[in-house]
Backbone as CSV, one residue per row, in Angstrom:
resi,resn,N_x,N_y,N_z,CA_x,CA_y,CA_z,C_x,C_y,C_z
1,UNK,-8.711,-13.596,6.899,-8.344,-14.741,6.106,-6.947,-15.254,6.364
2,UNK,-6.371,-14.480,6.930,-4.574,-14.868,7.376,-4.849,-16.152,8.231
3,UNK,-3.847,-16.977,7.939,-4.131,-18.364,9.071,-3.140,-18.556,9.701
4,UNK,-2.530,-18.356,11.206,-1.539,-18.459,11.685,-2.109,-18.758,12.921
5,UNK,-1.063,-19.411,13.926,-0.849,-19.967,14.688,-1.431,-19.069,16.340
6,UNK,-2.236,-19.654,16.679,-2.610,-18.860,17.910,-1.558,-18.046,18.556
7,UNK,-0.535,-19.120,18.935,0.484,-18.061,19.560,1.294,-16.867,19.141
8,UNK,1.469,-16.906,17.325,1.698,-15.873,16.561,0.778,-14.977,16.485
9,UNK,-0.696,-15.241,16.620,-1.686,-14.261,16.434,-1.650,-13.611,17.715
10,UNK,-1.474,-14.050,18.748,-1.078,-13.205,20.395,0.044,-12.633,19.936
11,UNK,0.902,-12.634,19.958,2.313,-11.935,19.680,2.254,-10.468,18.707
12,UNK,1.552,-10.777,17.643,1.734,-10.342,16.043,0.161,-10.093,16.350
13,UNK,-0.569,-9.159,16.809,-1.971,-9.318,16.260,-2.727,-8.144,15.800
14,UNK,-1.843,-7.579,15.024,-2.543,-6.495,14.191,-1.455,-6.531,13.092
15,UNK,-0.050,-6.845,12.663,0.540,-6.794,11.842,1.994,-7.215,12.186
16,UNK,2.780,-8.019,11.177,4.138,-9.103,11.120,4.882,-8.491,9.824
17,UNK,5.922,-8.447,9.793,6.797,-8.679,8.936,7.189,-10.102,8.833
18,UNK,7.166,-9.987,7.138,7.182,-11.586,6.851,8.570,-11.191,6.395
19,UNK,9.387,-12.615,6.444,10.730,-12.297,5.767,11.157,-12.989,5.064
20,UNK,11.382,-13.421,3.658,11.779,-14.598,2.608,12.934,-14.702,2.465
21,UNK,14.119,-14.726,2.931,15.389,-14.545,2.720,16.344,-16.411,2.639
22,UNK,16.259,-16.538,3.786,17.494,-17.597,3.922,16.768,-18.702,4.523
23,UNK,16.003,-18.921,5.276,15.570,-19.930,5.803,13.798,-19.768,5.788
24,UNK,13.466,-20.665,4.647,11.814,-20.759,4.638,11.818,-22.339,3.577
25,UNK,10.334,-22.521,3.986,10.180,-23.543,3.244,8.967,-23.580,3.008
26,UNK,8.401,-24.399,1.521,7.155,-25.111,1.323,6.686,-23.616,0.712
27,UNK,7.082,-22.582,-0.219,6.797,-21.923,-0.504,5.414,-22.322,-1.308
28,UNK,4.969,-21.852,-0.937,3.345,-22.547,-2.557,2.186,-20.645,-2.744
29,UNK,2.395,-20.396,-3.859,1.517,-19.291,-4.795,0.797,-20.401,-5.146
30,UNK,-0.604,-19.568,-4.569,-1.947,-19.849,-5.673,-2.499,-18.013,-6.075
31,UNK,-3.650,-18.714,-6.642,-4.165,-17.552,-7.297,-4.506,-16.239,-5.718
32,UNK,-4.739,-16.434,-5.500,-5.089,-15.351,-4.306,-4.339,-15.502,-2.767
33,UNK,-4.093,-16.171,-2.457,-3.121,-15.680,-1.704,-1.311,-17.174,-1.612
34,UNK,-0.671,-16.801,-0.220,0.668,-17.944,-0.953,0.833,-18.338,0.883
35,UNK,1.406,-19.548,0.874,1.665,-20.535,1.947,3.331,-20.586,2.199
36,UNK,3.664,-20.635,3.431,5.200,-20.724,3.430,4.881,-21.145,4.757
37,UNK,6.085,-22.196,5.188,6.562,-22.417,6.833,8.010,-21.486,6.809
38,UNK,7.709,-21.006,7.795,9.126,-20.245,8.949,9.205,-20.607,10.074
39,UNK,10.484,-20.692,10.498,10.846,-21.111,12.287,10.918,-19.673,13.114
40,UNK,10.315,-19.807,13.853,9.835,-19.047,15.075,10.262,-19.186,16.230
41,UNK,11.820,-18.909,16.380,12.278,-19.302,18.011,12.839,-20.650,17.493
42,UNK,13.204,-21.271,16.579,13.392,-22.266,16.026,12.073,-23.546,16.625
43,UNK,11.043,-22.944,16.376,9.511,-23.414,16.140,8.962,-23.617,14.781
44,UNK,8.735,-24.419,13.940,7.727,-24.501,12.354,6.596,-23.795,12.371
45,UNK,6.274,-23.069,11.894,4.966,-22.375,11.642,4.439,-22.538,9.933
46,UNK,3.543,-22.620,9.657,2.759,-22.322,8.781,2.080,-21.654,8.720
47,UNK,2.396,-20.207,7.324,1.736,-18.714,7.366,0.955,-19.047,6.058
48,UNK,-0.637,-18.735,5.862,-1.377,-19.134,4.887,-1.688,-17.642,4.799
49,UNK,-1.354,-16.622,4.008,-1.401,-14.958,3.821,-2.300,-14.785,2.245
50,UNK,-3.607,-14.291,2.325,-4.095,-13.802,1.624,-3.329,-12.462,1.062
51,UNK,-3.495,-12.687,-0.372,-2.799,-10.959,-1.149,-3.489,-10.186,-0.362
52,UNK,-4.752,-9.994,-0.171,-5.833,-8.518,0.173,-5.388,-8.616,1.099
53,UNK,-4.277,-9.318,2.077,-3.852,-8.865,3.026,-2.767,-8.322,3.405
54,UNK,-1.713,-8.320,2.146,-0.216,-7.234,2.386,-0.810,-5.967,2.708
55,UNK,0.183,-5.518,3.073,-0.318,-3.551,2.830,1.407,-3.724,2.600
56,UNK,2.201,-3.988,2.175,3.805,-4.286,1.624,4.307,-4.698,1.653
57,UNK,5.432,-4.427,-0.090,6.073,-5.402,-0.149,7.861,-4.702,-0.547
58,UNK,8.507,-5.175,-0.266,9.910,-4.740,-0.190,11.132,-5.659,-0.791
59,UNK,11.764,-5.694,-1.769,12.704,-6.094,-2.197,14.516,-5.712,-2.084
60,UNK,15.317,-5.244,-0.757,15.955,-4.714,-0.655,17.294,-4.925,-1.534
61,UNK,16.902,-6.039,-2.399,18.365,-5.873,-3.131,18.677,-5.164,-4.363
62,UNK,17.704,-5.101,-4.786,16.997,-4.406,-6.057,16.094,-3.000,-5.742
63,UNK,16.266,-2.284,-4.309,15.795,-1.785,-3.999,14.493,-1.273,-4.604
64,UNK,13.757,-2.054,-4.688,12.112,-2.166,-5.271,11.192,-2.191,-3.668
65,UNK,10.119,-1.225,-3.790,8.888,-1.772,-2.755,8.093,-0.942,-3.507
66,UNK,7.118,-2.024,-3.070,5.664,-1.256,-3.119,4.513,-1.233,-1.684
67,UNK,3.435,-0.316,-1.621,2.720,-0.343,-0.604,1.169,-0.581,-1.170
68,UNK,0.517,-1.252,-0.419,-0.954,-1.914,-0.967,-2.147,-0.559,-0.068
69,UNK,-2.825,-0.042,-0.900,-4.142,0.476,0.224,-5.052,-0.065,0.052
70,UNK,-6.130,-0.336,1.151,-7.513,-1.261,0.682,-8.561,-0.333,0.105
71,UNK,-9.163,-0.849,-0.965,-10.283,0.145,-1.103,-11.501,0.352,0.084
């Protein structure tokens, strides 16, 4: 269900670190999964990431993470 960019899916194709920090845009949460563009090589991408598809999540300032297992 992840929707990304052919050339990210060659690169990245079993698993990415996503990174929310300083430069993202078009953040959008819905109910099941959330949409964001990031630059890639200073490239736009649009990452459409289903929840059932983290396996983690990490908050380093607040030093909070959690890890997802699938049933």
């Amino acid at each position: 269900g992840v929707r990304i960019s052919e050339s990210l899916r060659a690169k990245y194709p079993d698993e990415m670190t996503i990174v929310l920090q300083h430069q993202f845009w078009d953040l959008k949460i819905e109910e099941d999964q959330f949409s964001v563009m990031l630059s890639f090589s200073n490239i736009p991408e649009k990452l459409v990431i289903p929840f059932s598809a983290l396996t983690a999540f990490a908050d380093p300032s607040v030093k909070f993470g959690l890890q997802f297992h699938a049933e």
